[in-house]
N, C-alpha and C positions, 0 to 999 in steps of 0.2 A: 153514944156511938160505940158498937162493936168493929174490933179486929179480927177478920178469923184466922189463923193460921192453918192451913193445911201441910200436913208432912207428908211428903213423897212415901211411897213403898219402897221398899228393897228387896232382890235374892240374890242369894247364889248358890249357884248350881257347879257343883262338882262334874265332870267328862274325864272317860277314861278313850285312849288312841283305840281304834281300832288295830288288827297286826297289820304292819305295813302300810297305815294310811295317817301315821302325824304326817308328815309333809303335805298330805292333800290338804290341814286344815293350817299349816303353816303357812303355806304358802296363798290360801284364802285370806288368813291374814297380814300378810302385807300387799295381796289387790285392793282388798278393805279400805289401808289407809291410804292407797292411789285415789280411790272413785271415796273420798269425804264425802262432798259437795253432796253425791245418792246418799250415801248413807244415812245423812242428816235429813235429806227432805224424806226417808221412809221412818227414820225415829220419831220426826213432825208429826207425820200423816198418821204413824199409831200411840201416839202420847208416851214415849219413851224419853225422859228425863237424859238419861245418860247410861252406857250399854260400854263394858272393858270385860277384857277376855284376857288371864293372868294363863303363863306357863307354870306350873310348880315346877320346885328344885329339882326334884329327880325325873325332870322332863316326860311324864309319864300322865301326867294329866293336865286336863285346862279346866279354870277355874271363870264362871261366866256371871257376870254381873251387872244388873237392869234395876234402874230406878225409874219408877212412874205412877205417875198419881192411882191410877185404877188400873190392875192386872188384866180384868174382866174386859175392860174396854180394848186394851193392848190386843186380846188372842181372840177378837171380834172383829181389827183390823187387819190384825195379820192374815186373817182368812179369807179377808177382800181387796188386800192391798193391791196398788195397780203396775209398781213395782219391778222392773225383770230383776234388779240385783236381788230382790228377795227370796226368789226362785233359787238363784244360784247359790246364793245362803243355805237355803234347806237345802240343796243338793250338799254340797260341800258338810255341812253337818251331817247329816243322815249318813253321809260315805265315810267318815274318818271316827265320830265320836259315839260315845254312848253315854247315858246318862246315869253315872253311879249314888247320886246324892244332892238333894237342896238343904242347904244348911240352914237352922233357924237361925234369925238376926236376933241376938241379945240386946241389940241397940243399934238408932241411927238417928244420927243427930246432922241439921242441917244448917248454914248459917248465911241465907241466903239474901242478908237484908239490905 
């Protein structure tokens, strides 16, 4: 008898504010953690492990980070998700952020047992 272990993926993605629009994503993020309940049935519906979005110290970027088994399958549902808060996601990103950097993962370790 084999075990297999699969290890999730990781990134993270560096965002710099647009001028004048951190609060449009500030404020996206505390609707976020009102409406869970969505949030969680659209991480469901595209194989999203677990998704946190860090402020860095000198308030000047966000730092976004997404675990899930397959990337490829993830940005195959995102494109058919049925969704409205998803919508509103890519709106509120698209208006406030930009993408400066994905950082390689030296490591990730899971202890899910």
């Amino acid at each position: 008898m084999y075990i297999i272990i699969l290890m999730t993926k990781v990134r993270l993605v560096e965002f710099k504010f647009k001028d004048k629009a951190k609060n449009i994503w500030l404020d996206w993020s505390k609707e976020l953690q009102k409406r869970e309940a969505e949030v969680l049935a659209t991480l469901k519906n595209e194989g999203v492990v677990s998704e946190s979005c860090f402020l860095s110290s000198d308030g000047k970027s966000a730092f976004y980070f997404m675990e899930a088994d397959d990337f490829e399958l993830v940005k195959k549902a995102v494109e058919t998700n049925p969704y409205p808060i998803d919508l509103e996601h890519k709106i509120a990103r698209q208006s406030s952020l930009v993408k400066v950097d994905e950082l390689e993962c030296l490591f990730h370790f899971e202890n899910r047992n």
